[in-house]
N, C-alpha and C positions, 0 to 999 in steps of 0.2 A: 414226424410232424403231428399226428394226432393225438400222440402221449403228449405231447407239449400244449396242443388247444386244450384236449382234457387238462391238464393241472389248472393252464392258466384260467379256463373260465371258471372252477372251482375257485379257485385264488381270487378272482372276479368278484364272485358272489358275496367271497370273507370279507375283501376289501371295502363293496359298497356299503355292506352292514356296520365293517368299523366305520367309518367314512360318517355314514349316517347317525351313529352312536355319538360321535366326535363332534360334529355340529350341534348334536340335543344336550345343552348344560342343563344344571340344576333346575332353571325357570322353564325347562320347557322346550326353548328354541320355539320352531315355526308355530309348534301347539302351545303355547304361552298363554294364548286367547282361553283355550281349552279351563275347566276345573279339573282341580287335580280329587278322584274320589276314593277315598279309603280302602283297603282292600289287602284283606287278612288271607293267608290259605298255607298250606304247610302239605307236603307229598309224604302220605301215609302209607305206600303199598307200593311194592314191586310195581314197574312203569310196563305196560304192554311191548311186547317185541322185544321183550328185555329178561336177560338175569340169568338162574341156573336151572337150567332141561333135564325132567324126570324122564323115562320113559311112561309108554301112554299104559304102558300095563304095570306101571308101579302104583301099587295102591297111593302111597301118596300124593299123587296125582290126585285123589279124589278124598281123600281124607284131610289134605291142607291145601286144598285148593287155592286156597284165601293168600297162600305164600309163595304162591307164581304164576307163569303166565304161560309156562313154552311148556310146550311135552315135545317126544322125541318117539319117532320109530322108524326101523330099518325095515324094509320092505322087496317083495322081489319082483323083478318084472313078470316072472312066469307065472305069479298070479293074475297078473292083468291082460298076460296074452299068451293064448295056447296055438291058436292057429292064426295062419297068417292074415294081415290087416283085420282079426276082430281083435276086438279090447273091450272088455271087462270091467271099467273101473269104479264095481259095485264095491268092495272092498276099500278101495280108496273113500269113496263118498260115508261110507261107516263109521271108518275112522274118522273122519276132519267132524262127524257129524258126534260122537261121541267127545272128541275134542273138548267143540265147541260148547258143548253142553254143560263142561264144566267152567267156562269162561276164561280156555285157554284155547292157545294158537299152536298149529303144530311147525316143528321142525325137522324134516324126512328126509333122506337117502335111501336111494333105490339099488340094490348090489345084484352080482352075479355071484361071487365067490365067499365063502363064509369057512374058517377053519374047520374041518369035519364035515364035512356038508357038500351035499350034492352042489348040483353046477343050476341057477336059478334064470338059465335059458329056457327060452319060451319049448315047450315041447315039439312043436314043427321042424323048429332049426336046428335040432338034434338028429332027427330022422333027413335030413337035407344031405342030399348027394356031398360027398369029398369031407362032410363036418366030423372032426375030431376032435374029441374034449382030451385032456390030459390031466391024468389021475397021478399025484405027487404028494408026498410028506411035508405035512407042514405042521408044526409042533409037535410033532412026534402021530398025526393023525393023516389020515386019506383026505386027499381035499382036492375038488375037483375043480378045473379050470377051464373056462371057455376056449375058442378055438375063433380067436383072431383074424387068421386068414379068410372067414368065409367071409365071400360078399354081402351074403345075405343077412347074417348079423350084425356088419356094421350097418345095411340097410333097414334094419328093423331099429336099431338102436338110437340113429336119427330120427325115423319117422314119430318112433314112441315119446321122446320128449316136443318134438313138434306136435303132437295130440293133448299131449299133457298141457304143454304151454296154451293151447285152445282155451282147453278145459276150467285150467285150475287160476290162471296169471293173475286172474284181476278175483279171487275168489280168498275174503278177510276169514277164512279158517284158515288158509296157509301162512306162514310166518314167514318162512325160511328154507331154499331149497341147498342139497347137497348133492355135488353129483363125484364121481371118480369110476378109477379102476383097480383092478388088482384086488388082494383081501382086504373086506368090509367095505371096499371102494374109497380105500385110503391112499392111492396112489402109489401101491409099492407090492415087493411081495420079494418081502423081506428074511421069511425060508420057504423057501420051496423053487419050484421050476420055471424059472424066468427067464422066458423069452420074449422078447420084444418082438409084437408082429404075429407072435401067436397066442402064447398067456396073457400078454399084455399087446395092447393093440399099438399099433407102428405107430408112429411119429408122423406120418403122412396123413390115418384117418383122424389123429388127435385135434389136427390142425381145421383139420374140415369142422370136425364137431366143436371144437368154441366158437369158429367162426357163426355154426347155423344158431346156436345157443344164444348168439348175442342177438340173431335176428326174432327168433322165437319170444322171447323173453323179453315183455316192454317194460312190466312193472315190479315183477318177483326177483330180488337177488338169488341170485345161484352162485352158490361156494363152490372151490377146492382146497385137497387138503394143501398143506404146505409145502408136504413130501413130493410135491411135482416141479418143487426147481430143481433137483438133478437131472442134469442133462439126457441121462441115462437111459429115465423115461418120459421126458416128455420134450415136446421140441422148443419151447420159451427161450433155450439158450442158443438154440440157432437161428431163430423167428423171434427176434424182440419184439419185433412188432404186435406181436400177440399179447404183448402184454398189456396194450391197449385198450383190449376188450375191458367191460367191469362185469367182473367177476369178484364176490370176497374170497376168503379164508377162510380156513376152522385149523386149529392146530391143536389134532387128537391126542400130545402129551403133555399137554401145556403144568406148570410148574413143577418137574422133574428137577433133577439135581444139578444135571447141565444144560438146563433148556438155554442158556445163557450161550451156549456153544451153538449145535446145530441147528435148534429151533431157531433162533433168532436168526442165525444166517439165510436161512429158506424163507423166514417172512421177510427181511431186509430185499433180497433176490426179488422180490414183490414188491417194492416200495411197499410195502404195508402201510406206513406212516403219512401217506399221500392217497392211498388204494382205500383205506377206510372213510374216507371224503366221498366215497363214493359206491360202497360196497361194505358189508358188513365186514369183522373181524370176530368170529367164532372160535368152538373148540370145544374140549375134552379135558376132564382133569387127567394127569397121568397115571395110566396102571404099567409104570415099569416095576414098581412095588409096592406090597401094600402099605408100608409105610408113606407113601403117596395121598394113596387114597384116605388113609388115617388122619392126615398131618395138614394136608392142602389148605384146609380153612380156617385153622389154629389165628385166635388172635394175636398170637405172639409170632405168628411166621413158620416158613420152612426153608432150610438152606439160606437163611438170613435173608428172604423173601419175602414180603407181606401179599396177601392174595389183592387186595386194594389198590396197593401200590403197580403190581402188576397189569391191574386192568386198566388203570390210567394210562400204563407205558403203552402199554399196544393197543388201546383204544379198543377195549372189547365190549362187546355187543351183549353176547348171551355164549351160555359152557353150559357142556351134558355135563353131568353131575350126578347119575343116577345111583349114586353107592353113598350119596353122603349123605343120607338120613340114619346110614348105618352108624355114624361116626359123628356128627354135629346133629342139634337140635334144628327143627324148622324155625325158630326164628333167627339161631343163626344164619341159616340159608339163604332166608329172607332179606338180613340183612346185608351180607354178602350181596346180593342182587341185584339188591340198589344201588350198588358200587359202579353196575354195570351201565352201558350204554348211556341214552338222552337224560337229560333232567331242564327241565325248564324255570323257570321265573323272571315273573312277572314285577319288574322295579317301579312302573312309573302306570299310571291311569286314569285318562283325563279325558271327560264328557264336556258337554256343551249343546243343548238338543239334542239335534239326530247324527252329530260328529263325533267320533272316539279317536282316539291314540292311546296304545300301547306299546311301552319300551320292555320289550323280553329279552331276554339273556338264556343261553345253551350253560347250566350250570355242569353238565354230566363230562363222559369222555367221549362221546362220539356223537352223530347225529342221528336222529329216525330217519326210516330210508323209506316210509310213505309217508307223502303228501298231507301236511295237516297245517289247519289254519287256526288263527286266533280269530273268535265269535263273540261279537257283544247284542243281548238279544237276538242270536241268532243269524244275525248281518256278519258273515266272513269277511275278513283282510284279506287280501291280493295274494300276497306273501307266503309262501309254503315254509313250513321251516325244517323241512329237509335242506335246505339251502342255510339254515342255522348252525357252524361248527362249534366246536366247545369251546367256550371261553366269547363271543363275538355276542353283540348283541345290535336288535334293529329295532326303531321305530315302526309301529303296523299301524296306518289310517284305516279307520272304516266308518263308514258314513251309509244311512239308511233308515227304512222304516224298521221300531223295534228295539234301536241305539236310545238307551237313555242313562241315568244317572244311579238308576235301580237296578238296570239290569248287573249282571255277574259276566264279567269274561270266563270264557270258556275255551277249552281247545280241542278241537273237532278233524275228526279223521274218519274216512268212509272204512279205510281198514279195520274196522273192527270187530269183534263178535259180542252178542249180549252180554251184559257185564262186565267189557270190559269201559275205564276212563283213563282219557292221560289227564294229569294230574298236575298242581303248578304251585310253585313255593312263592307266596307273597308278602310284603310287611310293607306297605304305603298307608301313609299317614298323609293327614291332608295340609301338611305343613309345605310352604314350598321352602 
């Protein structure tokens, strides 16, 4: 029943916008009265909360900063906590704070297990009665694996992002959260020693933690990978209901050679195509080869694939991408980028005193998933247009001191960090 309210009040929101679109002909409709006032603007620049994710330690990141918006770092919790209930998250505040400096937003994932690499449990819960890590081959290297069973870590593992979400939820340096299990916290562990319940946590605590996730969590999207519709590991296929929660996606091989095969079956398994209404659609170009990574953003395609065309199809948001400066120019990156998530404009704009109407249109593939309004002189519309899907557009009344015939519409979000603007394609003529 609740998956169904969700769709339908989304469907809700599309409708009354077309609805309201549909009623405003050429003259205007209700704003007829209104003057119609000129109003030129073009989107020049990668759009905030959007495009392709360096990491935060790729110099490019700071070198072209100018051709994105997202950075990217993986991180461990036993940085932020060594002993029980303190937390640390001087490390965290550094990062977002270097970030931000360059007038991007971060996109992070916090892991336990990492190929080669110790096990990135808080120090405490290692020394804890009955806890056994498991030490196993995985690509051919030692790679250490939590220990599931203990109470105390799925205790801690709860508590940590319930502080986290305190802390960070409503904080415009965070973009985009990522959370999972298994190696790189991709939802799987795909060689090495797979146990459910020990390497990988049972089905029973998985269930608890989306649930507390969805409570913690009022403003920030938090993704999984896609590799959690097998049943195998996660419990979605015996707990539909779970799929209620909003949570988006990231899909870490995104245009591989069959991604057309099982990738797509696992975001289908997600309604993806109704989940992005409500939840980001992210991801990873694929490194199953480096002819992947080579090839992925080729104007002429791969596997008779265009990268454009694909982020239309699955309505993506933003992809790490941290190898393709190796291989593409930044401005193709950039361009690339654009491709991705919101895009707005602005069709219709008409003063009268202290009253405005604006008819905007969602040009992109997906929506922004914070709260932003259309501002004329500073006077916001009602209207969020995170409620904006692609292709829909709505009439925005605003009426106030400040509305006048000079002033410039603008589109105003508290999400954001210095430097950053959303940005808006316009061509009104003062012809009716």
């Amino acid at each position: 029943m609740r998956r169904f309210l969700i769709i339908f009040s989304t469907l809700f929101l599309g409708m009354t916008a077309l609805s309201c679109s549909k009623n405003i002909q050429k003259n205007g409709g209700e704003y007829a009265h209104l003057d119609r006032i000129p109003l030129q603007s073009e989107i020049k620049n990668v759009q905030p909360m959007t495009g392709i994710v360096l990491w935060s330690t790729n110099g490019r990141s700071t070198t072209a900063k100018d051709k994105l918006q997202l950075e990217f770092a993986y991180l461990l919790y036993s940085d932020i906590c060594k002993e029980k209930d303190v937390y640390d998250w001087s490390s965290m505040d550094a990062l977002l704070e270097k970030v931000a400096s360059r007038g991007h937003q971060l996109v992070m994932r916090y892991r336990y297990t990492y190929v080669g690499q110790q096990c990135a449990v808080p120090d405490y819960i290692k020394s804890w009665p009955g806890y056994e890590e498991t030490v196993g081959k995985s690509e051919g290297r030692d790679t250490y694996f939590p220990d599931w069973r203990c109470e105390e870590l799925q205790r801690f593992h709860l508590d940590f992002y319930r502080r986290f979400a305190e802390r960070y939820d409503n904080d415009p340096r965070l973009a985009f959260v990522q959370v999972g299990f298994g190696l790189w916290a991709e939802y799987h562990i795909y060689d090495g020693p797979r146990i459910i319940g020990q390497t990988f946590p049972s089905h029973e605590f998985q269930e608890v933690f989306f649930k507390e996730m969805d409570k913690y969590f009022k403003n920030t999207t938090w993704s999984i990978s896609k590799d959690a519709a097998p049943e195998l590991y996660s419990p979605f296929e015996a707990k539909p209901e779970l799929l209620d929660i909003r949570f988006g996606l990231f899909d870490d091989s995104f245009m591989h050679e069959t991604h057309h095969k099982y990738n797509r079956d696992c975001l289908l398994f997600f309604n993806y195509d109704e989940r992005y209404k409500i939840a980001p659609m992210g991801g990873e170009f694929s490194y199953y080869t480096t002819y992947d990574q080579q090839h992925t953003l080729d104007k002429e395609g791969m596997y008779g694939r265009l990268f454009e065309d694909e982020v239309a199809k699955y309505h993506m948001t933003y992809i790490n991408g941290n190898d393709q400066p190796k291989y593409q120019t930044m401005d193709r990156i950039k361009e690339a980028s654009m491709s991705m998530g919101y895009k707005f404009e602005i069709k219709d704009f008409r003063v009268k005193g202290n009253e405005a109407a604006v008819l905007i249109t969602n040009i992109g593939v997906a929506p922004i998933y914070r709260d932003a309004y259309v501002a004329v002189g500073g006077v916001r519309g009602e209207y969020s247009l995170k409620n904006l899907m692609p292709g829909d557009e709505v009439w925005i009344h605003i009426k106030g001191d400040g509305v006048s015939a000079q002033a410039v519409p603008a589109i105003e979000c508290d999400h954001l960090v210095p430097g950053q603007k959303i940005e808006y394609k316009a061509d009104v003529n003062d012809k009716v």
